[in-house]
C-alpha positions as CSV (number, residue, x, y, z in Angstrom):
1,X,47.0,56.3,-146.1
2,X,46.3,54.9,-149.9
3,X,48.4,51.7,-149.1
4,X,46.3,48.6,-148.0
5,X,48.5,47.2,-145.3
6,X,47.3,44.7,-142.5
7,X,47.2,45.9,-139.5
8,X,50.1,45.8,-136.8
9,X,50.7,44.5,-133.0
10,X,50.9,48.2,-131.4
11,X,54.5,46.5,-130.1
12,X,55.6,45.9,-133.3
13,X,55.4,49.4,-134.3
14,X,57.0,50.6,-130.9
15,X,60.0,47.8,-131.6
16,X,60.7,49.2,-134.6
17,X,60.4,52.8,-134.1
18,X,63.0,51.7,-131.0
19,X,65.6,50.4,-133.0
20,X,66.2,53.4,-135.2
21,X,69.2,55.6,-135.0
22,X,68.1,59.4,-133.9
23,X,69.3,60.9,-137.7
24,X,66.5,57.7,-139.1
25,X,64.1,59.1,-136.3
26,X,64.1,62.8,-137.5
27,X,63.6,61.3,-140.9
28,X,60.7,58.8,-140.0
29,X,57.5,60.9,-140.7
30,X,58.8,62.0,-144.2
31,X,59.5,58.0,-145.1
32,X,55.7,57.6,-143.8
33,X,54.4,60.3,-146.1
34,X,56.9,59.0,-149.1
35,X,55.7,55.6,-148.4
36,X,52.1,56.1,-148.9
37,X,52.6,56.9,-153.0
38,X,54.7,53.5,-153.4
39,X,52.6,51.1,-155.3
40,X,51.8,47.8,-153.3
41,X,50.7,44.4,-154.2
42,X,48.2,41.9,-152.2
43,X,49.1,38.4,-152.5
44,X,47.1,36.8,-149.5
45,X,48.8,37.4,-146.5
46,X,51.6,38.9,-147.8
47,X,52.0,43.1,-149.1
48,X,54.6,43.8,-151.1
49,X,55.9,47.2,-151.1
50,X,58.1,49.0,-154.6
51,X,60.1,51.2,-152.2
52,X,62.2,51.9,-155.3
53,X,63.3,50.3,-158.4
54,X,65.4,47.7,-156.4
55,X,64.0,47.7,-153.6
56,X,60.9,45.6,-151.8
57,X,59.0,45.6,-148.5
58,X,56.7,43.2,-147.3
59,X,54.7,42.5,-144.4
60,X,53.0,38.8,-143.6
61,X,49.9,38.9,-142.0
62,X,48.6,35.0,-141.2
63,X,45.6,35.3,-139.7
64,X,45.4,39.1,-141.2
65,X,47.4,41.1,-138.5
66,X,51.1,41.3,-138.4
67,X,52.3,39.9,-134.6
68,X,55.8,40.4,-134.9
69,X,58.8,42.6,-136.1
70,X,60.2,39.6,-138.1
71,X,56.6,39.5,-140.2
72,X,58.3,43.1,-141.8
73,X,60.9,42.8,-144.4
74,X,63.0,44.9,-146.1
75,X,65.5,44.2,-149.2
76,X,67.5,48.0,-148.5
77,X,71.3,47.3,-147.3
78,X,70.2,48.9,-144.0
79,X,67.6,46.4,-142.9
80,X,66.9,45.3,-140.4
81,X,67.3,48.5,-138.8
82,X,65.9,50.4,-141.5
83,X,63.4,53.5,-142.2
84,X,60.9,51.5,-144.4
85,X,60.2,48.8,-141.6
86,X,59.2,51.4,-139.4
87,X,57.6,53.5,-141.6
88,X,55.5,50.8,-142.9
89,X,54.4,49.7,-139.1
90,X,53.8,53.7,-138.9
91,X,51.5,54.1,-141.9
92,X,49.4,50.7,-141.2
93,X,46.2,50.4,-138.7
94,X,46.6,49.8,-135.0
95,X,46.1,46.0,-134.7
96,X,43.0,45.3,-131.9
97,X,44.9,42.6,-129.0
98,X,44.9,39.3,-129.8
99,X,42.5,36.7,-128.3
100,X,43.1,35.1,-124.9
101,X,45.1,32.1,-125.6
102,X,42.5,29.5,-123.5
103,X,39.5,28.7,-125.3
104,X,36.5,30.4,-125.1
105,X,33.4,29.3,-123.5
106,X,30.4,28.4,-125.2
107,X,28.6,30.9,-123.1
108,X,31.0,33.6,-124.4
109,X,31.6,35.3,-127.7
110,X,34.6,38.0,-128.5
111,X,33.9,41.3,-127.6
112,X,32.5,44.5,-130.1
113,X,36.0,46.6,-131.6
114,X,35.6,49.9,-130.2
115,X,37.4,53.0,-131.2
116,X,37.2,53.6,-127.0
117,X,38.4,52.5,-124.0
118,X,37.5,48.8,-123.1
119,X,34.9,48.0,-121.3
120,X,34.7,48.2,-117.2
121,X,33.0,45.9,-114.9
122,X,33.7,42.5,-113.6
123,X,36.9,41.0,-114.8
124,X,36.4,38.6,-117.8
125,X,38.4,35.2,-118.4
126,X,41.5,35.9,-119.7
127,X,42.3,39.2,-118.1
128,X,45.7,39.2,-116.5
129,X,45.4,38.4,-112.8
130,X,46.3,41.5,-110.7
131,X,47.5,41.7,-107.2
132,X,45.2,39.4,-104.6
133,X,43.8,41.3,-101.8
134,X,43.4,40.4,-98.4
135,X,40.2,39.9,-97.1
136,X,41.0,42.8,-94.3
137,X,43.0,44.9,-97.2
138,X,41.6,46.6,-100.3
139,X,43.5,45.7,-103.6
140,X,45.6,48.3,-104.7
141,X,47.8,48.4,-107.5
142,X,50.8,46.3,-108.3
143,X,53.9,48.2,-109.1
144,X,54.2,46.8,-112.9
145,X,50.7,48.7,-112.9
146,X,52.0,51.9,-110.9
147,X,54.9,52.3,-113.7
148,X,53.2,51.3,-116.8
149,X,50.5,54.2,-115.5
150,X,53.4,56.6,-114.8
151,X,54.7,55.7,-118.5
152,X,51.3,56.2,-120.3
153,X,51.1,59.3,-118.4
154,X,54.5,60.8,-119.4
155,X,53.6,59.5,-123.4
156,X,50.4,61.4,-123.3
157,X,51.6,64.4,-121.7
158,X,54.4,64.8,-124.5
159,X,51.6,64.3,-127.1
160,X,49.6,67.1,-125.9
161,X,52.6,69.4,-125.3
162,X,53.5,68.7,-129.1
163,X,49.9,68.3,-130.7
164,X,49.3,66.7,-133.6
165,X,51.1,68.9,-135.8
166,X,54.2,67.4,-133.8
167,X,52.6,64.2,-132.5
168,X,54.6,62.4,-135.3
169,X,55.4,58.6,-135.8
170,X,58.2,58.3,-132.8
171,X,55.2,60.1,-130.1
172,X,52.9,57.8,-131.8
173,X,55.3,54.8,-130.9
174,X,55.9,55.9,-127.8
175,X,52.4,55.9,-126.7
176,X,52.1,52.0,-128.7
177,X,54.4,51.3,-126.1
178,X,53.1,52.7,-123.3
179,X,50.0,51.0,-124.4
180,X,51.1,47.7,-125.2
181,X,52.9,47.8,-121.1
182,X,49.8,48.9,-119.7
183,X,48.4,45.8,-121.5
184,X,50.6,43.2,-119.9
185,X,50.1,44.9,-116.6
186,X,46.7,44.3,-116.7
187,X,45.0,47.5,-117.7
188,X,43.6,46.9,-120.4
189,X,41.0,50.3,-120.2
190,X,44.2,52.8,-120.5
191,X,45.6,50.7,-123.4
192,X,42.7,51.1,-125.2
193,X,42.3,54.7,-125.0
194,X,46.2,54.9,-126.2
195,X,45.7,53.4,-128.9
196,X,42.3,55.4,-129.5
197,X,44.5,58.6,-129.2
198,X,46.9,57.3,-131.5
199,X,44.3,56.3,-134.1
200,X,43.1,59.9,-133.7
201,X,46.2,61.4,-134.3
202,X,46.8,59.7,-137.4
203,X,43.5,60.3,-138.6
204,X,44.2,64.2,-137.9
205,X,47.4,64.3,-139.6
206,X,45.9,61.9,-142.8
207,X,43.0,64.6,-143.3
208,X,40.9,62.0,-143.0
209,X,37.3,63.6,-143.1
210,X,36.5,61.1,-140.2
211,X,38.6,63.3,-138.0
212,X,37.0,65.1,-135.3
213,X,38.8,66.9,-132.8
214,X,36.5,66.8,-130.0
215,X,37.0,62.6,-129.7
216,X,41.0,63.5,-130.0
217,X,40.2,65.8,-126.7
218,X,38.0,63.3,-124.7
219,X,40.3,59.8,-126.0
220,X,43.5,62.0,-124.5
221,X,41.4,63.0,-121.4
222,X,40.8,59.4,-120.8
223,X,44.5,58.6,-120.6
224,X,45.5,61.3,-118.8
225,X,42.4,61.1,-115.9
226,X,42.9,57.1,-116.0
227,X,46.8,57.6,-115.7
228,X,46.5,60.2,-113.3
229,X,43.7,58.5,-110.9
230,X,45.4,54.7,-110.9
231,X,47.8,54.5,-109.2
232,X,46.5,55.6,-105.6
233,X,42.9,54.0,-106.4
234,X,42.0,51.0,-104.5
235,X,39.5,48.5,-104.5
236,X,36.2,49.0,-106.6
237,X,37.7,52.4,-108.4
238,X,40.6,50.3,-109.3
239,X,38.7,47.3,-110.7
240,X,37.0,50.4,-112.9
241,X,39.8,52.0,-113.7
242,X,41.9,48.5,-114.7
243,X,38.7,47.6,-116.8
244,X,38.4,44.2,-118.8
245,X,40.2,42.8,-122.0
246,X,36.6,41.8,-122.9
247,X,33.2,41.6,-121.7
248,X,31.9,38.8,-119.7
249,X,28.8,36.9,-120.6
250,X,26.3,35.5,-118.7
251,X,23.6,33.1,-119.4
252,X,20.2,34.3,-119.6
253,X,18.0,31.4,-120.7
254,X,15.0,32.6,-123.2
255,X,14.4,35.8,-124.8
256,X,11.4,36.9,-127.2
257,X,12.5,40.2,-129.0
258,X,11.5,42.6,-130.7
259,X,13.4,44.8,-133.6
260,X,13.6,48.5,-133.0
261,X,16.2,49.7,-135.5
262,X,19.6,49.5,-136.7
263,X,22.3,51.8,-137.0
264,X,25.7,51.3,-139.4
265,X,28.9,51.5,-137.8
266,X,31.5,53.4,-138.7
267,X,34.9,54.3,-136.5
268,X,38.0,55.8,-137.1
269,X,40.0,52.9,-136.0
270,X,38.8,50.8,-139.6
271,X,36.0,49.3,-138.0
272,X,32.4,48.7,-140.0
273,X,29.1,47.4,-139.9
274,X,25.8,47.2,-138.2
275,X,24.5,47.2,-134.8
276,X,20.6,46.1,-134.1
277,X,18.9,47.2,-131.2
278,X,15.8,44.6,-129.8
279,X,14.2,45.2,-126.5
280,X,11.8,42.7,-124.7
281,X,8.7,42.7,-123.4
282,X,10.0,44.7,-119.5
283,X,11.7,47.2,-122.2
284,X,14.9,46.0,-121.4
285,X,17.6,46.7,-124.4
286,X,19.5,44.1,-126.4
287,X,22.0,44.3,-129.2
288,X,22.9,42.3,-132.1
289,X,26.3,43.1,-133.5
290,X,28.2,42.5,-136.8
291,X,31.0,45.2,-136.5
292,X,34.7,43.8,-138.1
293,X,37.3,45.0,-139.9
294,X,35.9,47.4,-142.9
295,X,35.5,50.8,-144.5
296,X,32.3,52.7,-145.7
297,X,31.1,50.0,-148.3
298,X,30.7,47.2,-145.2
299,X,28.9,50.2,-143.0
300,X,26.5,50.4,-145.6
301,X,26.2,46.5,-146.7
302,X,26.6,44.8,-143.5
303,X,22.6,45.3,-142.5
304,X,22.1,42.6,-145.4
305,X,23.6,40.4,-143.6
306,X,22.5,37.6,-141.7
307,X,21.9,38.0,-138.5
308,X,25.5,36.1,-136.3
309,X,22.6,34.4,-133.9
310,X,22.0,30.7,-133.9
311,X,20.7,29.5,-137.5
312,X,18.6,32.6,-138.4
313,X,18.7,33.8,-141.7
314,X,17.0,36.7,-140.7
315,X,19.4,40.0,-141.9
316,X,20.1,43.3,-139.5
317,X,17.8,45.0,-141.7
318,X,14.9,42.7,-141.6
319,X,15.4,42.3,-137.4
320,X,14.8,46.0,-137.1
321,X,11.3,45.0,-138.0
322,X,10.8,41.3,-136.7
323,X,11.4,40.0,-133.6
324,X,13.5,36.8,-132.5
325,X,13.1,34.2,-130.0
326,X,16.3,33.4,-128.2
327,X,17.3,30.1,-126.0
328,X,20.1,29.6,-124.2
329,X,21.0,33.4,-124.7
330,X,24.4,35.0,-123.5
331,X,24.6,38.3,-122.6
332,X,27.0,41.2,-122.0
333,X,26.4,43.8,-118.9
334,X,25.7,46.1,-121.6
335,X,22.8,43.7,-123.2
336,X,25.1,42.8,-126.2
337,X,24.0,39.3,-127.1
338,X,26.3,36.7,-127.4
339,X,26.4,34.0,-130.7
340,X,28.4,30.8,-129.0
341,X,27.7,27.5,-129.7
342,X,24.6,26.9,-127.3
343,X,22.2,29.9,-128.7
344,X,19.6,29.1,-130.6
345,X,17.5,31.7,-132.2
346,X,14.5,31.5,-135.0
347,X,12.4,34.5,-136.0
348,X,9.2,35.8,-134.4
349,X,6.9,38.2,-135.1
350,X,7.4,42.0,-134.7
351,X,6.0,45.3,-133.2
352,X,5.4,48.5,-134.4
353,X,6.4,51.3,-132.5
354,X,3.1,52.7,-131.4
355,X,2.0,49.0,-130.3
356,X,2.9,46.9,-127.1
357,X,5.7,46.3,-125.9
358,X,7.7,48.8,-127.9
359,X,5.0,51.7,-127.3
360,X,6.3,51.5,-123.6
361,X,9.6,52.8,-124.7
362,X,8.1,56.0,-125.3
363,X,5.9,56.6,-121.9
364,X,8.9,57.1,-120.0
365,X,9.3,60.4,-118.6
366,X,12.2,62.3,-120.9
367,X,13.5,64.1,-117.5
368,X,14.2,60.1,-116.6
369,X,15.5,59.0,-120.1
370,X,18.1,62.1,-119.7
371,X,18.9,61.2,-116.3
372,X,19.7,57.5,-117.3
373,X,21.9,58.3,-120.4
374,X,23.9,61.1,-117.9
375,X,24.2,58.1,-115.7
376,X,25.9,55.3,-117.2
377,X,23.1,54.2,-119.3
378,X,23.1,53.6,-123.0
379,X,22.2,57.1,-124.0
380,X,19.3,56.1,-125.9
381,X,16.4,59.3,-126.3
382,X,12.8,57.8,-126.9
383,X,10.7,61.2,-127.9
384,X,7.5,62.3,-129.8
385,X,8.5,65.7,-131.7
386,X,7.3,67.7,-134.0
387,X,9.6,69.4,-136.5
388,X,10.0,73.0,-136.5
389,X,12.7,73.8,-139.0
390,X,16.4,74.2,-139.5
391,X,19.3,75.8,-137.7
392,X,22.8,76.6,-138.6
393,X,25.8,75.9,-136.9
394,X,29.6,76.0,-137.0
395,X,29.2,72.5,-137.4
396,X,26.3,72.3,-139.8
397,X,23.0,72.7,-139.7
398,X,20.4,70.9,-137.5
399,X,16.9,70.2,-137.2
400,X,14.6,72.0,-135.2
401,X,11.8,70.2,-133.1
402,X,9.4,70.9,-130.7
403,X,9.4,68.0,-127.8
404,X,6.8,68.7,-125.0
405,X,7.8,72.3,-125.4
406,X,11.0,71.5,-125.2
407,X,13.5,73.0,-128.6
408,X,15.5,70.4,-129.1
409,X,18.5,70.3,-131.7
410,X,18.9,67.4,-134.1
411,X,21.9,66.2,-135.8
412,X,23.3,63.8,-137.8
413,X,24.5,60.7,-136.4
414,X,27.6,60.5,-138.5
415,X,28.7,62.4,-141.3
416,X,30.7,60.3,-143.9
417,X,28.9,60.8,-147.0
418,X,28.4,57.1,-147.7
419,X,25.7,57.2,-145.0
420,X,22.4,58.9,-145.4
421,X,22.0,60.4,-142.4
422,X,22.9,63.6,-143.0
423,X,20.4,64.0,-146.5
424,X,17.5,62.4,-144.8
425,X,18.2,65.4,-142.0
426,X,17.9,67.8,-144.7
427,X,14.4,66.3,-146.3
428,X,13.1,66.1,-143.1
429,X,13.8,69.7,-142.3
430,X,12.0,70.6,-145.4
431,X,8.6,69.2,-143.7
432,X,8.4,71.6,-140.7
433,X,5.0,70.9,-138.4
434,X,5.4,66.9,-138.8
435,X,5.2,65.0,-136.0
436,X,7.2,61.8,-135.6
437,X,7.9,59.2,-133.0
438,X,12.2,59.1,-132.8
439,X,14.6,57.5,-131.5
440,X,18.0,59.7,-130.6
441,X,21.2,59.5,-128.9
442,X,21.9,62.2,-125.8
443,X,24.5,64.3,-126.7
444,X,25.6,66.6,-123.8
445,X,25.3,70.0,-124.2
446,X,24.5,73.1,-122.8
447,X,21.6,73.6,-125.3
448,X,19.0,70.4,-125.6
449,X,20.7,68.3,-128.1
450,X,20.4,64.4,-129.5
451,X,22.2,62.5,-132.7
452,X,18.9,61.2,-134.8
453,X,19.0,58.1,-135.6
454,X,15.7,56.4,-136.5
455,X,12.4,57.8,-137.1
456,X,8.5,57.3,-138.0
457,X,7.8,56.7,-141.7
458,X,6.3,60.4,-142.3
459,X,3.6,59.3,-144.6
460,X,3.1,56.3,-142.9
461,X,3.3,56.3,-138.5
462,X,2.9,52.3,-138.8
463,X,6.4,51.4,-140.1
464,X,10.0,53.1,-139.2
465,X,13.2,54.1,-140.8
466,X,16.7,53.7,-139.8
467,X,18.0,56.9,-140.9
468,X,21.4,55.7,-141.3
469,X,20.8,52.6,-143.8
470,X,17.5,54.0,-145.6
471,X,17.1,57.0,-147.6
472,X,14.2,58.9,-147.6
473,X,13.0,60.8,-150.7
474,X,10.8,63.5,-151.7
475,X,7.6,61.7,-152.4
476,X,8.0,60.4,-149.0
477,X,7.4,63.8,-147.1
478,X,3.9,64.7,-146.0
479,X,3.0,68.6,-147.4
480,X,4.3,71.4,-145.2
481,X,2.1,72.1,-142.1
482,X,2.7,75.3,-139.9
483,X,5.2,74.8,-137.4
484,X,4.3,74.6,-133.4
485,X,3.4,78.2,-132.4
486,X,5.6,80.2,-129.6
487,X,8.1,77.8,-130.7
488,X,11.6,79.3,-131.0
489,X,15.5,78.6,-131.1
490,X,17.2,78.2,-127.7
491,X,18.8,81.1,-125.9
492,X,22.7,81.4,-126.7
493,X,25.1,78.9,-124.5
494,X,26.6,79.9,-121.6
495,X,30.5,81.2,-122.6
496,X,31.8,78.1,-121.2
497,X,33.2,77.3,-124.8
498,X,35.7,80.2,-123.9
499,X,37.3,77.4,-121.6
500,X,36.3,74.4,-123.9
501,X,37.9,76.0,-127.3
502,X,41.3,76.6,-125.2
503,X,41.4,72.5,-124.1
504,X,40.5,71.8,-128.1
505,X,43.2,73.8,-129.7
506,X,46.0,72.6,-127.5
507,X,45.1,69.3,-127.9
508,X,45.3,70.1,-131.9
509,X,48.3,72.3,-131.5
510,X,50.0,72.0,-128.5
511,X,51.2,73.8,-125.7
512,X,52.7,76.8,-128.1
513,X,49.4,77.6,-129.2
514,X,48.7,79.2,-125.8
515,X,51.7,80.2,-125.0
516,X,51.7,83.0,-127.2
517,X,51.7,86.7,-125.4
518,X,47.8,87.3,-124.7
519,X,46.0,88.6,-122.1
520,X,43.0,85.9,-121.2
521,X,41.6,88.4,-118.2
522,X,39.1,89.5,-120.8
523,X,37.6,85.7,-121.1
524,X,38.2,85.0,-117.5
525,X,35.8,88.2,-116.7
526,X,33.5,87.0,-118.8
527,X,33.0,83.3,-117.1
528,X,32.8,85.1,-113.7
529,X,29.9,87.1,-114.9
530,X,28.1,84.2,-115.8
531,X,28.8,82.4,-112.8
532,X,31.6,80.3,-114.0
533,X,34.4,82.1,-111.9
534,X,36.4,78.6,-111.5
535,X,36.8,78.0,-115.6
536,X,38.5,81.8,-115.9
537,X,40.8,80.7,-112.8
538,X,41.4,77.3,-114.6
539,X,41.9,79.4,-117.8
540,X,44.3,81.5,-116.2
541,X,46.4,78.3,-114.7
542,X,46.1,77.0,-118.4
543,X,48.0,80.0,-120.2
544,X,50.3,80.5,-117.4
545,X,51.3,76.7,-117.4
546,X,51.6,76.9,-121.1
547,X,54.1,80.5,-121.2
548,X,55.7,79.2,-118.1
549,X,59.5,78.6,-119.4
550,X,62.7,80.0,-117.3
551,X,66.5,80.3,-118.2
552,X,69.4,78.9,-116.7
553,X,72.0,81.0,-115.5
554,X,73.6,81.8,-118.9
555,X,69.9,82.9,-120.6
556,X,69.0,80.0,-121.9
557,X,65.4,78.6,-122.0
558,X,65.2,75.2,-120.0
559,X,62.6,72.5,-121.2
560,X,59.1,73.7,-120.8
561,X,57.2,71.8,-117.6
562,X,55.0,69.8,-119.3
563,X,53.7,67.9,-116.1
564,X,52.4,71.4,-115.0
565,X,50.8,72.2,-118.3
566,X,49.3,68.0,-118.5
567,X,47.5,68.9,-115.5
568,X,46.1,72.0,-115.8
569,X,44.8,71.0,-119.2
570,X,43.3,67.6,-117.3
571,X,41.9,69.8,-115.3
572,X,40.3,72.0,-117.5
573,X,38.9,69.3,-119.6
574,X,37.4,67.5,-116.6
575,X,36.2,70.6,-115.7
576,X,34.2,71.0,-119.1
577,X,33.0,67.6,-119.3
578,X,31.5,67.6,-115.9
579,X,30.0,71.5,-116.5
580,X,28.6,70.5,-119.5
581,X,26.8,67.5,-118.1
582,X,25.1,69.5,-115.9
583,X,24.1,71.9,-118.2
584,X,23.0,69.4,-120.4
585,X,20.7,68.1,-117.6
586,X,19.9,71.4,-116.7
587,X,18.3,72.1,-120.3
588,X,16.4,69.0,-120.3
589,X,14.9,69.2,-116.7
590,X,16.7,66.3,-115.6
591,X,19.3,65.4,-112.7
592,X,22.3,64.6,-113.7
593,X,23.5,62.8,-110.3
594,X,20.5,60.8,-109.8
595,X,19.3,57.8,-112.2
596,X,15.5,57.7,-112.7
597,X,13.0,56.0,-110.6
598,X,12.5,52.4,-111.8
């Protein structure tokens, strides 16, 4: 969308889109689309909207997020009940949920936006109390939480039968709604991940270069699996599965640091900034975060800014290289550092990445650094490589490297062009038989694969770069050396992308798109040669579900069954995810259902 709105309460949009007449509902995406060339005006909290000549919209934001359907305005003779209220809700961000009501402990500080599903673990103060269990009796859902599933379930399914060609505004709402239920009920995990799918989907239809199609197919495989799974879990699976409005955090008394790097932030839900990564003198991880509401230019400027930790003036940037002493610290399960009123923090000095303690990062096995990403850890890769050269891909091109004999494939971390990551892949490529020290993110796959994110300086092993704040240029590469010997590009990947391309496109396009006449026996002999004989029966049950339509008894097609189509696409994606995981650890050496050896 051009139009700067505020962002709005997902129940907002879903009230609105309620109230509207089914002729004002057929009608809804084209007032989006119309809306978006309107001019608009900023005056604080209020947008004001030139629908037409003589007529204005407006939307009050105190506090910068619109809470309630009275906060949109209309002047048309049809308001309230209008097009251009819901429209506007339509075409503005997704609103993250407010803050818990009761104050927040000093030991506590508000949780990092995610475009993903919120976080699991112990329940944090302020989630909504679910159904008490008996000491003798596991806890099982309530049935507010049994129906708000079955809803959520039902929204997603009609999403991925109509796809985001016809995942318009009212799907969109539907899901809000779903979403904003499942919130109230207590699961706050499934909400999440709505409101992920529906940020997606907007995204997709917006041409938003951010788009990506594969988070679309995991954020609507979180729904659906979480939907699916809820409502006859019990006990530990449920307190996953309900996960946590926020994290909780826990004291932790005094922590020396040290910088290892920082990475921008960037998501598709309007979130920016920076995230540094520490780690202590054991090697355990820390973050510090400064990730709000924002586009490209805060992604890029936010590691200027000062450190949110106690009274340290001390920027992201500058952290990546320092170190900090922490007392009274707060942290998350996932070692995000908390900034409440009782953390103090001044700066200390730093390491370099070849000296204690950091060096120790790097001595782990990578068989055991593979196994703890595939495991629930933070998917952080610590590796020595040597760059081999380039490679080209559907998706772009990566960097070769040689790791331990290993070929592994490099990408870029993010691609919006505002970020350097991808430009500082291409300079680096041009310097094949360079050894560096990197650090990397796991990203499964059949084939050994990793997003780069920081690196050795090439001309100069004692300092670092974060590849996605600092740009490298020409006079910074070392002259060409010969590349390893008997290195070469990994074998071809196993067909399973014959299943994974079929779960893609019907989450772009719907169920039509495979319900076209086709025969897939050619693609399901293929997977049995290779070994893969239950994808082809899953890609069987996929086109069959999606073709499956009968007539009544005059001829007539009845309504597809999209419950039989939802789960054999669930199933098929699940099936992928878990395949390629074990590929992944396959390719890397590494067990994927066992975490490493402390």
């Amino acid at each position: 969308m051009s139009l700067d709105l505020p962002p709005v309460a997902p129940a907002v949009t879903a009230e609105l889109v309620q109230g509207l007449t089914p002729r004002l509902r057929k009608r809804l995406d084209a007032g989006v689309t119309k809306l978006a060339g309107r001019p608009s005006v900023r005056d604080g909290d209020t947008v004001r909207i030139a629908v037409d000549d003589d007529t204005h919209l407006e939307l009050h934001a105190p506090g910068g997020t619109v809470t309630s359907t009275d906060a949109i305005r209309c002047g048309c003779l049809l308001a309230p009940d209008c097009l251009h209220r819901a429209a506007a809700a339509s075409a503005a961000p997704i609103a993250e949920p407010e803050p818990d009501s009761e104050p927040e402990p000093e030991s506590q500080s508000q949780s990092l936006p995610d475009a993903g599903p919120a976080s699991v673990g112990e329940d944090a103060p302020g989630t909504p109390d679910t159904q008490s269990a008996s000491p003798t009796e596991p806890e099982t859902p309530t049935p507010d939480q049994r129906a708000a599933a079955q809803a959520m379930y039902d929204a997603a399914a009609a999403v991925l039968e109509a796809g985001t060609d016809g995942a318009g505004a009212v799907l969109q709402a539907e899901l809000l709604r779903a979403a904003h239920s499942a919130r109230i009920s207590g699961l706050p995990r499934i909400a999440a991940s709505a409101v992920s799918v529906v940020t997606q989907l907007r995204a997709a239809r917006g041409a938003d270069p951010a788009y990506r199609l594969a988070e679309l197919t995991a954020a609507l495989r979180e729904v659906l699996v979480t939907a699916h799974r809820l409502p006859g879990s019990t006990g530990p699976e449920l307190t996953t599965l309900r996960g946590t409005a926020r994290q909780p955090y826990a004291p932790d008394g005094s922590l020396r640091l040290y910088g290892l790097f920082s990475e921008p932030v960037l998501t598709a839900t309007g979130y920016a900034g920076a995230v540094t990564w520490t780690a202590d003198a054991e090697g355990r991880l820390y973050t510090v975060s400064d990730v709000v509401p924002g586009g490209p230019g805060r992604a890029v400027g936010a590691a200027d800014r000062a450190v949110r930790i106690g009274d340290t003036a001390l920027t992201h940037r500058e952290l990546s290289r320092a170190g900090l002493a922490v007392s009274g610290a707060t942290v998350s399960p996932t070692g995000r550092l908390g900034a409440g009123a009782g953390v103090r923090a001044v700066r200390a000095s730093g390491a370099a990445w070849r000296e204690d303690p950091l060096a120790g990062l790097w001595e782990l096995p990578v068989t055991d650094q593979v196994s703890r990403a595939l495991t629930g850890g933070d998917g952080l890769l610590f590796l020595d490589v040597t760059l081999i050269g380039t490679v080209r891909e559907a998706a772009g091109d990566c960097l070769l490297a040689d790791c331990d004999g290993l070929t592994l494939r490099l990408s870029a971390a993010h691609d919006h062009p505002a970020l350097p990551y991808r430009d500082n892949l291409r300079l680096l490529s041009a310097a094949p038989g360079t050894r560096l020290r990197v650090v990397a993110r796991l990203e499964p796959s059949p084939l050994p694969r990793a997003l780069l994110l920081a690196s050795d300086h090439p001309r100069d092993p004692g300092t670092h770069l974060d590849l996605g704040l600092d740009r490298l240029q020409h006079a910074d590469l070392p002259a060409p050396a010969m590349a390893p010997a008997g290195s070469s590009p990994a074998p071809d990947e196993a067909p399973l992308h014959l299943l994974r391309r079929r779960v893609h496109q019907a989450a772009s396009a719907g169920r039509r798109v495979l319900a076209f006449p086709g025969d897939s026996a050619t693609d399901s002999r293929r997977l049995g040669r290779h070994g893969l004989a239950c994808a082809g029966d899953l890609l069987d049950e996929l086109h069959s579900a999606a073709a499956d339509r009968s007539r009544d008894i005059f001829g007539r097609l009845v309504p597809a069954d999209i419950n039989r189509f939802a789960r054999a696409w669930l199933a098929a994606a699940h099936y992928t995810e878990e395949v390629d995981r074990s590929l992944c650890a396959a390719a890397w050496g590494a067990d994927p259902a066992l975490p490493p050896a402390p």
